[in-house]
C-alpha positions, 0 to 999 in steps of 0.5 A, a space after each residue: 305920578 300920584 302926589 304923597 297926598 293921594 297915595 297917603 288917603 289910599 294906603 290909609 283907606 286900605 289899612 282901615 279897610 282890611 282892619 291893620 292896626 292890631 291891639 293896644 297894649 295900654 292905654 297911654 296916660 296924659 300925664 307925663 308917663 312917656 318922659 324920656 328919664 322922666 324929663 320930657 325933650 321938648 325943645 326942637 331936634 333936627 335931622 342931619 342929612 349925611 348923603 343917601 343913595 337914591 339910586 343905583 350907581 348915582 353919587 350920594 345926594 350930598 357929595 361934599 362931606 369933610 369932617 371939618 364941615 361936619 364939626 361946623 355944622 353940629 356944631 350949629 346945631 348944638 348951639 340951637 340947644 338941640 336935644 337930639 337929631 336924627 342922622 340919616 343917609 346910606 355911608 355908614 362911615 358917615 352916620 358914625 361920624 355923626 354920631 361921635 359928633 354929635 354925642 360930643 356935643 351933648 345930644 342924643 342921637 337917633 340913627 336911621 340908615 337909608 338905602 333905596 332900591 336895592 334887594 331886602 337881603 341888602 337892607 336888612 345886612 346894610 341895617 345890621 352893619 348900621 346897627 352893630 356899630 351904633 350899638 358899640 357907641 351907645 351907652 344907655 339911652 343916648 342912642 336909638 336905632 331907628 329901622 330905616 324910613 317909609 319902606 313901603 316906598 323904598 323897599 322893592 318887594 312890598 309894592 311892584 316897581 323896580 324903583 321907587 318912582 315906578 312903585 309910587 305911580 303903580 298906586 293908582 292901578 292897585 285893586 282893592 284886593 291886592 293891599 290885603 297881601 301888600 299890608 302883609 308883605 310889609 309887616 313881614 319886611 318889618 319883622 326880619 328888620 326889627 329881628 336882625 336890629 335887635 340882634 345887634 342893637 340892645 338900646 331903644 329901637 323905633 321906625 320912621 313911617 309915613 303918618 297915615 300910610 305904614 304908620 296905620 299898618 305897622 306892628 308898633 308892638 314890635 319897637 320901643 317908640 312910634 317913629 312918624 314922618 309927619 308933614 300932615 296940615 290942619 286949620 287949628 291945634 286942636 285937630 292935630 291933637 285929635 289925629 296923633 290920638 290914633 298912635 297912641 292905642 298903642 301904649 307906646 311913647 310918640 317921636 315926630 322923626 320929620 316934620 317941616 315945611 318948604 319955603 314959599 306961599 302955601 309950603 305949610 299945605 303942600 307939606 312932605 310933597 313941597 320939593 315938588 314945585 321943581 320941574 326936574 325934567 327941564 335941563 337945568 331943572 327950574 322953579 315951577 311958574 306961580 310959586 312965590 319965595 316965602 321964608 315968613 310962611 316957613 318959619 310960621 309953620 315951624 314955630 307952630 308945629 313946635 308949639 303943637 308938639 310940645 302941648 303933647 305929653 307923650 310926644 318925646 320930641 320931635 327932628 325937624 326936616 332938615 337943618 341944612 340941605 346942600 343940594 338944594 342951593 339958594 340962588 340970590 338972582 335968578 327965582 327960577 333956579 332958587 331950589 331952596 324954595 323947595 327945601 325944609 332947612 333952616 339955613 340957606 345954602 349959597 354956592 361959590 361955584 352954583 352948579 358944582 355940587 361939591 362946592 364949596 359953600 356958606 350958610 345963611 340963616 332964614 327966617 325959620 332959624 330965628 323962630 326955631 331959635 326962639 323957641 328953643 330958648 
């Protein structure tokens, strides 16, 4: 299998190749014009992960769910003086109550539903279905739909493989001459989600692409803001200053919907590909040999990208990738089964049963919750 890095640099080569992008409809001014209300949300947000379907049949990646767990844990959130979070997953009875939660609380919430690895016709009805009930909670621009993740990857019919995995490790045997019909395949993908979103939803409407693969490929005149997974890692500020210019030809207000780091000795680097330090085909799955746990590197890396967002004046906000990650459990003894070395959370979750994943469980801060708290203050 090919890492996130590899097929990013292929994808964006092929984007330039073919000249994707399409036209600018303004050039963007650096002086506060995409302010949301004209006051522009600068502290962090986070994501919440209510569960996705990674694949057909399998539980739901989060399996413990209750609403008493769910007041606590926004609740944790709200008290980071979050302005907003992105609730994301495949249950859409638990994206809205998220949302009612989180609305609750006093922030703006982006809702993205996600469903992996099923025919485009159930995505697009499962994206409708999300769609019409965020919109019978919004009220004005508390609510914004955002059209699913990274579809070149999760979506069948855009890249061949039956499953994500397969289309991630067909990337490499893809010709130069076939991208042109796969860019065009996704536009089309994005076209009918933006159509049948838009017929149910009325408020802002964005999209969370992958920055340097469909991000380059999108039609980001079609959407309200550019949405960006964005785990890209430079030397200085300056430069990442220099790569988001790239998004803004298109006149549009940028949201960061992910960004984060994991939490061990070069986790800034190995970035959106950090959970890879997990051997998953060992029973029980271990921490790979030569990682080291690192919670100052994380939360160094946080308080930076924090900090390089905020210097962007039209870079709304930006949700940190994730808050909490319960299935990613931090064992306090054993370094090769501690699998939230590969997580992005601000907390630590410790198990009373650790191999049970519907265990009960506590949370405990890291060092990343102190510098996001920090700056957030």
């Amino acid at each position: 299998m090919i890492s996130r890095q590899v097929f990013l640099k292929a994808a964006l080569g092929a984007a330039a190749l073919f000249g994707v992008g399409g036209t600018a409809s303004a050039n963007p001014q650096r002086d506060g014009t995409y302010r949301l209300g004209g006051v522009p949300q600068k502290r962090g947000g986070v994501c919440y992960d209510t569960g996705v379907l990674h694949a057909v049949g399998d539980p739901l990646s989060r399996v413990r769910w209750s609403r008493q767990q769910l007041e606590r844990e926004i609740g944790l959130v709200a008290g980071l003086r979050c302005p907003s979070l992105t609730a994301f997953g495949t249950d859409l009875g638990r994206l809205a109550e998220t949302t009612d939660v989180a609305l609750r609380r006093g922030m703006k919430v982006f809702v993205q539903p996600r469903l992996y690895d099923h025919s485009q016709e159930e995505i697009l009805q499962h994206m409708a279905e999300a769609a019409r009930t965020a919109e019978r909670k919004r009220h004005g621009d508390n609510v914004t739909f955002v059209t699913g993740c990274e579809h070149f990857l999760f979506t069948p019919g855009i890249i061949p493989g039956d499953s994500f995995l397969d289309r991630i490790a067909h990337i490499p045997s893809i010709p130069d001459s076939e991208w042109p019909q796969i860019i065009r395949r996704f536009r089309e993908f994005m076209a009918k989600a933006v159509e049948v979103t838009r017929r149910e939803f009325h408020g802002r409407v964005s999209y969370g692409a992958a920055a340097g693969a469909d991000a380059e490929w999108n039609d980001w005149s079609l959407f309200d803001l550019v949405g960006l997974d964005y785990y890209n890692h430079f030397a200085t500020d300056a430069e990442y200053t220099t790569d988001l210019d790239r998004y803004r030809r298109w006149g549009k207000p940028l949201m960061i919907l992910e960004y984060g780091c994991c939490t061990f000795t070069g986790a800034a680097e190995a970035g959106g590909m950090g959970w890879d330090i997990v051997d998953w085909f060992a029973d029980p799955p271990v921490i790979k040999p030569g990682f080291e746990r690192n919670e100052q590197e994380q939360a160094d890396h946080i308080a930076r990208m924090l900090r390089v967002f905020a210097a962007q004046p039209d870079v709304e906000g930006s949700h940190l990738y994730s808050v909490i990650s319960p299935d990613s459990p931090h064992h306090p003894t054993c370094r090769d089964r501690d699998y939230d070395m590969a997580s992005y959370s601000l907390f630590r979750t410790v198990r009373e049963r650790f191999d049970d994943d519907n265990s009960p469980y506590r949370l405990e801060p890291k060092k990343s919750l102190h510098a996001f708290q920090r700056f957030n203050r």
